[in-house]
MOPAC internal coordinates of N, CA, C and O (Angstrom, degrees):
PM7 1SCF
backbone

  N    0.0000 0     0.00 0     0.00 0    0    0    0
  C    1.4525 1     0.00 0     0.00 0    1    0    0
  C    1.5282 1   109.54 1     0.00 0    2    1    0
  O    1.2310 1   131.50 1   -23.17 1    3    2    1
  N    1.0973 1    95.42 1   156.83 1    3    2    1
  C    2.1581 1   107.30 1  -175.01 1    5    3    2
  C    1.4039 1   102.08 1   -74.46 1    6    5    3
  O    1.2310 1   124.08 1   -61.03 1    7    6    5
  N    1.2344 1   109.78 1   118.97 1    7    6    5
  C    1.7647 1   105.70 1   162.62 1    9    7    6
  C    1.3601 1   113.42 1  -110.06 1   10    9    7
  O    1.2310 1   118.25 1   -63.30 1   11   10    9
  N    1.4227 1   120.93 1   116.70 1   11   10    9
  C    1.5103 1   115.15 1  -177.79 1   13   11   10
  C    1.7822 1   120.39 1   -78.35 1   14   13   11
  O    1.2310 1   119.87 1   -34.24 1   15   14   13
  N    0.9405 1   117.85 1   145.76 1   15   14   13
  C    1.4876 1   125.13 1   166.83 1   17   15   14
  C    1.1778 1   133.59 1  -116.21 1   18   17   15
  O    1.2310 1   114.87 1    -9.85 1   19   18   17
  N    1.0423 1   127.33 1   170.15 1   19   18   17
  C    1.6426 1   120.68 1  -151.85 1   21   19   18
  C    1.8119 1    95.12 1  -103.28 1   22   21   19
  O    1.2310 1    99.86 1   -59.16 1   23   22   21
  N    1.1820 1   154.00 1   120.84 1   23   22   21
  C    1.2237 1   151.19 1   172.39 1   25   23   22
  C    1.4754 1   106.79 1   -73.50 1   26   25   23
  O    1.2310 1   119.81 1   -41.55 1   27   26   25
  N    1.1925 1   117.96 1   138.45 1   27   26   25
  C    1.5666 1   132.86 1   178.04 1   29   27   26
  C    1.6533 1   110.51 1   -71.05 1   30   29   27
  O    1.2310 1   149.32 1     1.90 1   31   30   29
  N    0.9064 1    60.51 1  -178.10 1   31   30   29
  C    2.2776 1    59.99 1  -164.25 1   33   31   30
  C    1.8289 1    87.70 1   -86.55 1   34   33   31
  O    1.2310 1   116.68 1   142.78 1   35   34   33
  N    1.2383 1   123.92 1   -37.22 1   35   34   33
  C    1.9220 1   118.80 1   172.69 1   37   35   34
  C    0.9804 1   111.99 1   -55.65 1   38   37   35
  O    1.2310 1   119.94 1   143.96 1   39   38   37
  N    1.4991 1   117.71 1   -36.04 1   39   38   37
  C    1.6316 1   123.13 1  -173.02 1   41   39   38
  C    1.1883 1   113.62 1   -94.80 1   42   41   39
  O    1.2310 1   109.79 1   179.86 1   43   42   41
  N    1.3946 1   136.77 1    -0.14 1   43   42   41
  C    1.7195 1   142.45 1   148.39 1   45   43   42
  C    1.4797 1   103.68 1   -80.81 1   46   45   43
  O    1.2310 1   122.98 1   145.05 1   47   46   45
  N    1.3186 1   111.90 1   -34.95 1   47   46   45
  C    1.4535 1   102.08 1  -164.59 1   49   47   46
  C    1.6410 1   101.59 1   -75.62 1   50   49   47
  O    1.2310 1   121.88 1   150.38 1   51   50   49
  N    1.3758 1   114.00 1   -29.62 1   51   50   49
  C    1.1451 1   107.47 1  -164.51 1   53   51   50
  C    1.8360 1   118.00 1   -86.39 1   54   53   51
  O    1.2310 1   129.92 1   158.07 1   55   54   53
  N    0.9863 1    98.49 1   -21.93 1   55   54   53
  C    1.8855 1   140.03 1   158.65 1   57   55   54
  C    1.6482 1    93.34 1   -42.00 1   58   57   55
  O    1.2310 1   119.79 1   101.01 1   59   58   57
  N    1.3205 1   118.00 1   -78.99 1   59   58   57
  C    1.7224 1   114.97 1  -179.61 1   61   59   58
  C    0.7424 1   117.04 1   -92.44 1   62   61   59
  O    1.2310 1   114.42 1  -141.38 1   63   62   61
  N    1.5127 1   128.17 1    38.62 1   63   62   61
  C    1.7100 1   132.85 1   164.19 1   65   63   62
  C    1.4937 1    86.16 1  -110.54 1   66   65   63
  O    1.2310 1   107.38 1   133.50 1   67   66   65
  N    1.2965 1   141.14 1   -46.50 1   67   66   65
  C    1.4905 1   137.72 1  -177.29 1   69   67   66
  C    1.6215 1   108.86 1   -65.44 1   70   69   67
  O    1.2310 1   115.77 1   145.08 1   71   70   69
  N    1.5058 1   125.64 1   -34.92 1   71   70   69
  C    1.4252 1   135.95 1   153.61 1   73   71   70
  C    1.5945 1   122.16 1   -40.04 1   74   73   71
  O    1.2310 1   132.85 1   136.69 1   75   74   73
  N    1.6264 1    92.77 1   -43.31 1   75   74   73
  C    1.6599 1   106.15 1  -165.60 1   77   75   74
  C    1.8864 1    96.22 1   -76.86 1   78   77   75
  O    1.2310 1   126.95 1   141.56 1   79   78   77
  N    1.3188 1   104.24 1   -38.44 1   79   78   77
  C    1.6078 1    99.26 1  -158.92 1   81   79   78
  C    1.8831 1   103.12 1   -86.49 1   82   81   79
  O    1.2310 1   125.77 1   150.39 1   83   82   81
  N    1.7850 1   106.51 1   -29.61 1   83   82   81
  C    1.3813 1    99.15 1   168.85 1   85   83   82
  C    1.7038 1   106.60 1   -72.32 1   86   85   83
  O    1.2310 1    94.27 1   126.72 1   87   86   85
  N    1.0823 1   162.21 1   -53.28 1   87   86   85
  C    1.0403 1   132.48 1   169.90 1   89   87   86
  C    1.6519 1   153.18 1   -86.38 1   90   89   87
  O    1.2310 1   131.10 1  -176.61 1   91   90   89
  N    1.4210 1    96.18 1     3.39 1   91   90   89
  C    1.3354 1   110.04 1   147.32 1   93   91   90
  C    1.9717 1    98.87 1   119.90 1   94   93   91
  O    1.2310 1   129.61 1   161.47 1   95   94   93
  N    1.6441 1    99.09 1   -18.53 1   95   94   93
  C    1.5876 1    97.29 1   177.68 1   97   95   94
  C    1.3850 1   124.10 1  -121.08 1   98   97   95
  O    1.2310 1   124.18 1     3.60 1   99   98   97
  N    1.4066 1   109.58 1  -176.40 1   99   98   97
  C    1.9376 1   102.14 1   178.22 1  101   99   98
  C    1.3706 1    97.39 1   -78.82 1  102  101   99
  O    1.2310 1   129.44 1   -16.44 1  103  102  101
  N    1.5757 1    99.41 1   163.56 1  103  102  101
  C    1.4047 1   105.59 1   151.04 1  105  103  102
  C    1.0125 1   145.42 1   -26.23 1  106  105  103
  O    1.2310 1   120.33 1   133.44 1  107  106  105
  N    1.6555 1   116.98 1   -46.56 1  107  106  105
  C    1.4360 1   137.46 1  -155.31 1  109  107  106
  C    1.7007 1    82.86 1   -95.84 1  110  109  107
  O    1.2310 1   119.04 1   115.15 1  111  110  109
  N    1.3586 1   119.44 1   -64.85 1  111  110  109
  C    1.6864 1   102.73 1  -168.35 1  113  111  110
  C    1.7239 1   104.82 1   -61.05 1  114  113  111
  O    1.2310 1   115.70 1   146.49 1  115  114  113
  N    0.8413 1   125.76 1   -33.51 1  115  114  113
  C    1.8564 1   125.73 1   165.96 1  117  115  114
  C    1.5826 1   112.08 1   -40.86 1  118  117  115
  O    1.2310 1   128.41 1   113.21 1  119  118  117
  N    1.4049 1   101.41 1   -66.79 1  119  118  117
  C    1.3970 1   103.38 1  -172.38 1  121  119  118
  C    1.7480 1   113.74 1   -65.12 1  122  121  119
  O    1.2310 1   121.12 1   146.80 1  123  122  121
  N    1.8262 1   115.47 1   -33.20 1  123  122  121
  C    1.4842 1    97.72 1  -179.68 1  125  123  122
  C    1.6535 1   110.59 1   -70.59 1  126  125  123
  O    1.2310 1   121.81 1   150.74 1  127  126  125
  N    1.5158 1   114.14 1   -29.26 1  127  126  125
  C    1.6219 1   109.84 1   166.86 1  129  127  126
  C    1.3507 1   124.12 1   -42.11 1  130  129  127
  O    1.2310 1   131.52 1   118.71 1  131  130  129
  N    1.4320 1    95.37 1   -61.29 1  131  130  129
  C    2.1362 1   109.05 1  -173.23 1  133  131  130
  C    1.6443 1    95.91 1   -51.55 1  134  133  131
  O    1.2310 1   117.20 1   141.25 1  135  134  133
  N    1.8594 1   122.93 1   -38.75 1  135  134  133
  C    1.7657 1    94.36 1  -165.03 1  137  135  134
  C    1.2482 1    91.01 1   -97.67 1  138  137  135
  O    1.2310 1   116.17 1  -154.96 1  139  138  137
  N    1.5481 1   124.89 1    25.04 1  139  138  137
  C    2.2166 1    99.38 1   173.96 1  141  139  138
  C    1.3541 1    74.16 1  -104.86 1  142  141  139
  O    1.2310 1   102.33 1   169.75 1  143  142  141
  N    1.5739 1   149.94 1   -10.25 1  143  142  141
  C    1.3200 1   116.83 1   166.78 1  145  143  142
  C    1.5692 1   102.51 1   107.49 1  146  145  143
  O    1.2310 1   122.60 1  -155.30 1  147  146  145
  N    1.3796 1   112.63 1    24.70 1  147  146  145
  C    1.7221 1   123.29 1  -163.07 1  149  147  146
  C    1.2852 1    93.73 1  -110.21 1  150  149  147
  O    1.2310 1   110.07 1   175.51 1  151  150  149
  N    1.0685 1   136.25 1    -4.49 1  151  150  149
  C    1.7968 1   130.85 1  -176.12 1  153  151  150
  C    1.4582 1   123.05 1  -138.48 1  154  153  151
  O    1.2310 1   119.86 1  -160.81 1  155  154  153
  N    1.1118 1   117.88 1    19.19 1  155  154  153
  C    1.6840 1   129.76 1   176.74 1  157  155  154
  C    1.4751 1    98.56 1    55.67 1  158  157  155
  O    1.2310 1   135.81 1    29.33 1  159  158  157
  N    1.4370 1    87.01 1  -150.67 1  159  158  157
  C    1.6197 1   100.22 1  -154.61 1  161  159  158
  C    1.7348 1    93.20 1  -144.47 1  162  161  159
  O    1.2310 1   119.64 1  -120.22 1  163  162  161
  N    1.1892 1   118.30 1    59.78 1  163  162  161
  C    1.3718 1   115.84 1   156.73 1  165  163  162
  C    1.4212 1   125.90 1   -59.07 1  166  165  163
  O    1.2310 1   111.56 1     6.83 1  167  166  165
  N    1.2948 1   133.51 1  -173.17 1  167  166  165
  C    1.2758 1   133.09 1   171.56 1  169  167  166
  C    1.9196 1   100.48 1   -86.87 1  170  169  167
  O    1.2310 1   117.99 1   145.17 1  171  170  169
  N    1.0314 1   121.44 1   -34.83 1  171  170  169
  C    1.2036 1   119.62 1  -158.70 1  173  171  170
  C    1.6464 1    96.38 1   -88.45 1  174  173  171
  O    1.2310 1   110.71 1   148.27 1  175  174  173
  N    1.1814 1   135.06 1   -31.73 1  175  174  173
  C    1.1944 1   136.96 1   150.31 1  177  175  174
  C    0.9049 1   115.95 1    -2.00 1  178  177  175
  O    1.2310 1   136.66 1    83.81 1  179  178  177
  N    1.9530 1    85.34 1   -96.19 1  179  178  177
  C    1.6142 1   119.14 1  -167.57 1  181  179  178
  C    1.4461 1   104.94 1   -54.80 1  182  181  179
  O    1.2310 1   114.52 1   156.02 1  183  182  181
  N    1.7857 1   127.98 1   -23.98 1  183  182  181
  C    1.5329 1    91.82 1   167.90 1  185  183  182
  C    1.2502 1   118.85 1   -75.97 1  186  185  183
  O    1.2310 1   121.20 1   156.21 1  187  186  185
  N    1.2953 1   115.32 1   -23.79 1  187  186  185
  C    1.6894 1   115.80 1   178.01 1  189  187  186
  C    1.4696 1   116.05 1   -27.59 1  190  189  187
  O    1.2310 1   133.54 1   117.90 1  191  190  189
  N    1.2293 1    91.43 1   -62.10 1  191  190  189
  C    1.3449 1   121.73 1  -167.20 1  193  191  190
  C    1.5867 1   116.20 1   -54.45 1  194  193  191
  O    1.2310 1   132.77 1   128.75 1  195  194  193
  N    1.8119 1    92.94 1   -51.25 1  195  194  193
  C    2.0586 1    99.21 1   172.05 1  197  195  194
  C    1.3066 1   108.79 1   -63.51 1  198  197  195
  O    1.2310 1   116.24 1   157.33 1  199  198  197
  N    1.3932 1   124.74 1   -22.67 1  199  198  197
  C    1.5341 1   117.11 1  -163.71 1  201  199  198
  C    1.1723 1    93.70 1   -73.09 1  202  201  199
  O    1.2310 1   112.50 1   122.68 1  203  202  201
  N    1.5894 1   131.77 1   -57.32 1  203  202  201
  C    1.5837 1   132.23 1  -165.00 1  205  203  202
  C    1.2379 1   109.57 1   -57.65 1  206  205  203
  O    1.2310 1   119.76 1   143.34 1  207  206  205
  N    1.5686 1   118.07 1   -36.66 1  207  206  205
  C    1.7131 1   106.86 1  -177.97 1  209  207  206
  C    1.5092 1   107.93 1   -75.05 1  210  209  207
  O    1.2310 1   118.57 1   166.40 1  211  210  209
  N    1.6582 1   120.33 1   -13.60 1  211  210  209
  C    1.1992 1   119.00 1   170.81 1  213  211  210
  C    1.2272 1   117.54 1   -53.67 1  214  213  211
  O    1.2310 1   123.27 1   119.37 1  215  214  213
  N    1.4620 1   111.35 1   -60.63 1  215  214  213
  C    1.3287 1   142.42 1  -179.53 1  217  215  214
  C    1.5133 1   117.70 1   -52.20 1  218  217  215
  O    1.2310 1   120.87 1   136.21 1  219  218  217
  N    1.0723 1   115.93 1   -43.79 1  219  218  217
  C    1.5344 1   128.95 1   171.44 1  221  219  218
  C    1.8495 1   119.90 1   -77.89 1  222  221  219
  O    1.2310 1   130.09 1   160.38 1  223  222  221
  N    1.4303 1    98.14 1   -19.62 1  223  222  221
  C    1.6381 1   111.28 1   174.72 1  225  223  222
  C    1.5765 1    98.13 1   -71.82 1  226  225  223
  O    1.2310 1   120.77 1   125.43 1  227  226  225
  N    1.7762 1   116.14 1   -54.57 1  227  226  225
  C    1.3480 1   135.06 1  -172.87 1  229  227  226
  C    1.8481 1   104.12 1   -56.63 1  230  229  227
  O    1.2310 1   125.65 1   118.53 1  231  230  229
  N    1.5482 1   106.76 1   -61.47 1  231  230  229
  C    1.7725 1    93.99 1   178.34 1  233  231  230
  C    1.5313 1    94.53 1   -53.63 1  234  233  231
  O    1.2310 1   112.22 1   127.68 1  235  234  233
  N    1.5658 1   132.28 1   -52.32 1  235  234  233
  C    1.6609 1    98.78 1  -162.12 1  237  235  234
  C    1.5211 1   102.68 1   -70.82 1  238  237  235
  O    1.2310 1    98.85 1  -152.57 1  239  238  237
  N    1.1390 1   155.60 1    27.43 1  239  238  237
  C    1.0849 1   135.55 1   157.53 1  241  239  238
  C    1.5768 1   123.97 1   -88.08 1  242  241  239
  O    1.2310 1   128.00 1   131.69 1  243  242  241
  N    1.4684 1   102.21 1   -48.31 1  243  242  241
  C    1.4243 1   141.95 1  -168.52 1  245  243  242
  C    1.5932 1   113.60 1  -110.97 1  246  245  243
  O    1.2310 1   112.70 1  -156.67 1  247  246  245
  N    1.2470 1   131.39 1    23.33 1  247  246  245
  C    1.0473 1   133.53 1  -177.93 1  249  247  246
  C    1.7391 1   119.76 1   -30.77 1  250  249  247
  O    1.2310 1   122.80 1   152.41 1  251  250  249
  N    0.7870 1   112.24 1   -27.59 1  251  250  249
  C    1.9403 1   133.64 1   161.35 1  253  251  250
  C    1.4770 1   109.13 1   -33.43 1  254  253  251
  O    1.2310 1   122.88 1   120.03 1  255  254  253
  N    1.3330 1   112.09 1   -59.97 1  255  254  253
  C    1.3555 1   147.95 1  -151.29 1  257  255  254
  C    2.0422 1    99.95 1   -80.47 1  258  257  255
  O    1.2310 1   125.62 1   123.90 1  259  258  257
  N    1.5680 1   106.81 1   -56.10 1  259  258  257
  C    1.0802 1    86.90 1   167.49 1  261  259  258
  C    1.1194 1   132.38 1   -90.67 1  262  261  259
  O    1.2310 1   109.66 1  -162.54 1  263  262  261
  N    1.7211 1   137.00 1    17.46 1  263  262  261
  C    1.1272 1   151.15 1   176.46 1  265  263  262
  C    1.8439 1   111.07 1   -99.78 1  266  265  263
  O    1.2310 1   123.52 1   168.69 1  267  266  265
  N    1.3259 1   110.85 1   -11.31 1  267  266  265
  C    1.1978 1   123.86 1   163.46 1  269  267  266
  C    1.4115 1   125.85 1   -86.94 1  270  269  267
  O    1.2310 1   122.76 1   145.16 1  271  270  269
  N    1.7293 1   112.31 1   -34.84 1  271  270  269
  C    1.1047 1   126.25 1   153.42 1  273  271  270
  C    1.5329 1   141.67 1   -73.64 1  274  273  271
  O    1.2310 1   133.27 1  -178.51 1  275  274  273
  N    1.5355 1    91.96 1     1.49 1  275  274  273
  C    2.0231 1    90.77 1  -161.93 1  277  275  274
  C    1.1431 1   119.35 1    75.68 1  278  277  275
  O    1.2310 1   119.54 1   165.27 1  279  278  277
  N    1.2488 1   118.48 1   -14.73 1  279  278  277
  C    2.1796 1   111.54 1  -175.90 1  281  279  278
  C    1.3501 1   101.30 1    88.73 1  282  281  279
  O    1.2310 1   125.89 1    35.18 1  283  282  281
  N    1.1166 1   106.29 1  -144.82 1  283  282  281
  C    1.7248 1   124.74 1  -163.00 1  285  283  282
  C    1.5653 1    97.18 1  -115.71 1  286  285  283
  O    1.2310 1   123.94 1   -50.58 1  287  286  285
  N    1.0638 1   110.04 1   129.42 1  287  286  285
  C    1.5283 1   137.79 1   172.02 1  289  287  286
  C    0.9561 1    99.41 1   -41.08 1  290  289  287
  O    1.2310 1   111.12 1   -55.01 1  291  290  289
  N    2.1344 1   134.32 1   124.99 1  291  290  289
  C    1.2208 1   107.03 1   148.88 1  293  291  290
  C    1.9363 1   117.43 1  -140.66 1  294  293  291
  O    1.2310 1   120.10 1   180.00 1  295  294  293

């Protein structure tokens, strides 16, 4: 059976740095494309996409965390 785990804020960050370099942009210009509806809805997308709201749930939790990190690459 699937057991889920919680990803670290290094291991999201590092998750959409491999996103950022396979398709050529940051996060932030990715994500305003994916919601005007400019990049479909692949599978590889849509994880793009869950990782950042992951990631963005995690800075609002831990705000520390992304000020230690720089934020999201852009």
């Amino acid at each position: 059976m699937f057991k889920p785990r919680r990803l670290t804020f290094d291991e999201l960050d590092e998750r959409l740095n491999i996103y950022e370099h396979k398709y050529g942009y940051s996060t932030i210009e990715f994500y305003r494309r994916f919601e005007n509806g400019e990049l479909g809805d692949d599978d590889d997308l849509m994880m793009w996409a869950g990782l950042y709201h992951l990631f963005n749930c995690q800075v609002r939790r831990t705000p520390e965390s992304a000020s230690r990190h720089g934020g999201i690459t852009t």
